[in-house]
N, C-alpha and C positions, 0 to 999 in steps of 0.2 A: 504494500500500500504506500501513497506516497506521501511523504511527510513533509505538513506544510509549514512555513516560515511563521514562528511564535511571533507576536507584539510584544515590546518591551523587554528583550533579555537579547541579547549577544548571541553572534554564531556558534562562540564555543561552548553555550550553556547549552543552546537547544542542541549542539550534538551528543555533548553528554548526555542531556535529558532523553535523549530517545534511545541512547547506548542502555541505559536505566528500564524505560519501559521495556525494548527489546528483550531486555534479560527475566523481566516481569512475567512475559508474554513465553520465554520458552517454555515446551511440554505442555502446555496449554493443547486445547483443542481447533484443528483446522474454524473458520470463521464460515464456510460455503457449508460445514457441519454442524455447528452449534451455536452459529451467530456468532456475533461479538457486540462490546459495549464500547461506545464513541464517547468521546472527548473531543467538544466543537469549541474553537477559539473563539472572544468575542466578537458579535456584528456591531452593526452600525443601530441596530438598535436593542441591542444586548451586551449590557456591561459586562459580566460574567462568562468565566467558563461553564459552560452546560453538559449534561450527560443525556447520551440518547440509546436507543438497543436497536440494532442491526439484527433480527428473526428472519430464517429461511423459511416460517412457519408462515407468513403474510404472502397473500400473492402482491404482485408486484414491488414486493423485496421491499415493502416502505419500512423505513427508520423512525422509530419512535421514541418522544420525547419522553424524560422518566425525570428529572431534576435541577435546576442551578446548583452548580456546588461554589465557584469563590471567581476575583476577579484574578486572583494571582495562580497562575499554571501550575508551580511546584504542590502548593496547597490544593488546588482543582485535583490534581495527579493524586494525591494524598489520600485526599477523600475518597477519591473512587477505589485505587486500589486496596484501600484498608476494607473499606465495605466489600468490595469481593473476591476477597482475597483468597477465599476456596471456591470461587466458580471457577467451572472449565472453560469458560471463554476469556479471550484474550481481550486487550485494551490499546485501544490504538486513536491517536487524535487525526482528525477530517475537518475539513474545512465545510463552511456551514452548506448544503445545498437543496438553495430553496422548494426545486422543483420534487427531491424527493423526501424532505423534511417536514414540510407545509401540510395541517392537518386537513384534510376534505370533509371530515366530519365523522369518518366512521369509527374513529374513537368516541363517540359522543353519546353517551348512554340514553336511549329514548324512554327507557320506562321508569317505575318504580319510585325508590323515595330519594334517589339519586338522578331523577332524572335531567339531562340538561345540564350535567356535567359529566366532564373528560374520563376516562379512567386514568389516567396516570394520576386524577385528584383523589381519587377513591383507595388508588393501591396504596397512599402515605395514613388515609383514617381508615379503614375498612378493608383490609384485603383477603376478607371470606369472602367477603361481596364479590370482587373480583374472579376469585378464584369459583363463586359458586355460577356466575357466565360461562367462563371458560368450559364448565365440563357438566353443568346441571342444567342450564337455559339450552331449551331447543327452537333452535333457526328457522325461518316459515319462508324466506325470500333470499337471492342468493346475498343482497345487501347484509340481511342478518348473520351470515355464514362468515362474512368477514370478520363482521365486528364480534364475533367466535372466536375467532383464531387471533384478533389481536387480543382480548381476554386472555386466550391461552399463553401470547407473548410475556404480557403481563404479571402473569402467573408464575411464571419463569422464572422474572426477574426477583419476583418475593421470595420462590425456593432458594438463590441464592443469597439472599440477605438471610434468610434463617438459616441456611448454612452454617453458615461465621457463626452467629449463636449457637447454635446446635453444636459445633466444634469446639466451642471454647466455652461453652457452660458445662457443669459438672455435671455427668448422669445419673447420680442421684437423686430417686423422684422426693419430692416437695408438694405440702400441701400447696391448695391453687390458692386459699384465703383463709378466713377466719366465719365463723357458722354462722348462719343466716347472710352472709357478703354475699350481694350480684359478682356473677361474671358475666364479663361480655367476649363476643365476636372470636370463638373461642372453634378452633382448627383439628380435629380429635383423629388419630388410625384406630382402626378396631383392635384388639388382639384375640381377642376370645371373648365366647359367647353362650351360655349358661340358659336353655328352656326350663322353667321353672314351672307348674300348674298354680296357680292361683285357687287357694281353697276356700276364698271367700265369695267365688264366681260360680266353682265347679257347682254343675244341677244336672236333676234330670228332665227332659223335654219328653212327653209325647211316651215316653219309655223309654228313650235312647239318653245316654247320658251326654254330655258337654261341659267340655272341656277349655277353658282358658288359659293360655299358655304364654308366659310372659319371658322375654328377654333379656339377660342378667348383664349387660356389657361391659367388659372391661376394655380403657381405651387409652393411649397415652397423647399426647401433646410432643410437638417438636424437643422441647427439651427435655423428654424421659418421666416427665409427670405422669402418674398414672389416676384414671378416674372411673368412676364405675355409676352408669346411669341403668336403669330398672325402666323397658319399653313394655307399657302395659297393652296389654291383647286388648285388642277391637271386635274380631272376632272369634267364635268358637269353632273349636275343633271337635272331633270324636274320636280323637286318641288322645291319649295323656302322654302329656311331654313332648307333641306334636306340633306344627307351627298350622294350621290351614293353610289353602294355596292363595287365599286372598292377602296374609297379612305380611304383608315386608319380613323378608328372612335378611337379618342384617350378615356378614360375613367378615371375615380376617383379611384386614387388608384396606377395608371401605371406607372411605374420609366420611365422617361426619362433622357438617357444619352448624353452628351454635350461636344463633345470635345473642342470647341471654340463658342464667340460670340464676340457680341458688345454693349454695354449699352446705349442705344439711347433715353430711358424717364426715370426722374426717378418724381416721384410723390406721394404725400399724399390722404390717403383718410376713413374718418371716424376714424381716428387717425393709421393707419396702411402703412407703407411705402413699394411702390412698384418699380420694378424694371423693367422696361421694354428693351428687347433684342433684337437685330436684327442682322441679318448676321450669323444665327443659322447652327453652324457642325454638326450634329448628330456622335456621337462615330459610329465609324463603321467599317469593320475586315479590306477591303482593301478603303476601302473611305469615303469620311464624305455624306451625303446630304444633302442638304441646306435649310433652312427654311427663313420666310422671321424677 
């Protein structure tokens, strides 16, 4: 890539300075593979250095805005590379270009309680939000399809930031707050998953008995916190300890997104602390649903 002439430092700074990111950027991942993240010099009507992400994942290869970091290059460099300093894309500065820089608008969130603003505003307050576009909103036109995959770009970028957290926080799980505390906009993996009957449900109908079968989840957060939510059955089954085909069989593996709860146990067990939640929102485009 070519590298363009800094404002305000010396031939010999900006060649060191790129001798520097070059060395940054070894072992890293091809850019036509994994994207990379830009580094754009002041314009003429941008005092600052800016950060932008380069996605193979966009059609027409658009580059998309993610931050100002500072007006001084060494510092701009700084910040970027501290922040992603375990992604596998590389960091490279480009000079600003408008044609394929300049938003059309399909970053531009049409629904919901964000609507009418950008995602790159939503990934710094809210990025379940984000993340629940990317891979939970489904697309009706091909215009929506894009604004999909730049969600996913997005997405992207926030697994790299929790990265660096992830890597340099301890894995020792921790409770999430203190009893009765909200939590918000909360990122969960499943681990495992506990069918339980419900013996204050179970009856018999008609002569046939029914069964309500409830889900026991355990689940951790990016940094090794572990929590455990209780998915109470909707509907019955007629086996015990059976899930029916109507009701969500959750699984090992499955992000669950959480706009709000409430920390209702919090407890020890085989040296590992747990968080138990109740009054569960589920992220959701125009409503939460409620878990127990």
């Amino acid at each position: 890539m070519a590298e363009p002439r800094l404002p305000g430092i010396s031939e010999q700074e900006t060649a060191l300075l790129y001798t520097k990111l070059n060395k940054y950027n070894q072992g890293r991942a091809s850019f036509k593979e994994a994207g990379a993240y830009l580094v754009v010099p002041p314009q003429a009507e941008k005092s600052s250095y800016t950060l932008w992400l380069y996605s193979p994942l966009t059609e027409r290869q658009t580059i998309l805005y993610i931050c100002d970091l500072s007006t001084d290059v060494h510092i701009a460099l700084r910040i970027a590379s501290t922040m992603l300093y375990y992604s596998r894309r590389c960091i490279f500065i480009v000079p600003y270009n408008e044609k394929r820089m300049r938003s059309n608008g399909d970053d531009l969130i049409f629904f919901g309680k964000y609507r009418g603003h950008f995602l790159h505003e939503i990934l710094k307050i809210d990025p379940a939000y984000v993340s629940w576009i990317a891979y939970k909103f489904t697309p009706r036109i091909p215009k929506q399809e894009r604004f999909v995959k730049i969600a996913q770009a997005y997405h992207s970028v926030h697994l790299d930031l929790m990265l660096r957290r992830a890597k340099e926080t301890p894995r020792a799980s921790n409770y999430l707050g203190e009893l009765g505390e909200r939590v918000n906009n909360l990122q969960l993996k499943v681990l495992r998953i506990r069918l339980e009957d419900d013996p204050y449900k179970t009856r018999v109908n008609g002569g046939i008995p029914q069964f309500f079968v409830k889900q026991i989840l355990t689940l951790t957060d990016i940094h090794g916190n572990l929590v455990v939510i209780v998915v109470p059955p909707q509907f019955p089954s007629s086996e015990s300890g059976k899930l029916p085909g109507r009701e969500h069989a959750y699984r090992p593996g499955e992000i669950v997104y959480i706009a709000s709860a409430r920390v209702s146990r919090k407890y020890e067990s085989y040296g590992k602390r747990y968080t138990r939640l109740s009054h569960v929102k589920l992220a959701n485009l125009q409503h939460t649903s409620n878990l127990s």
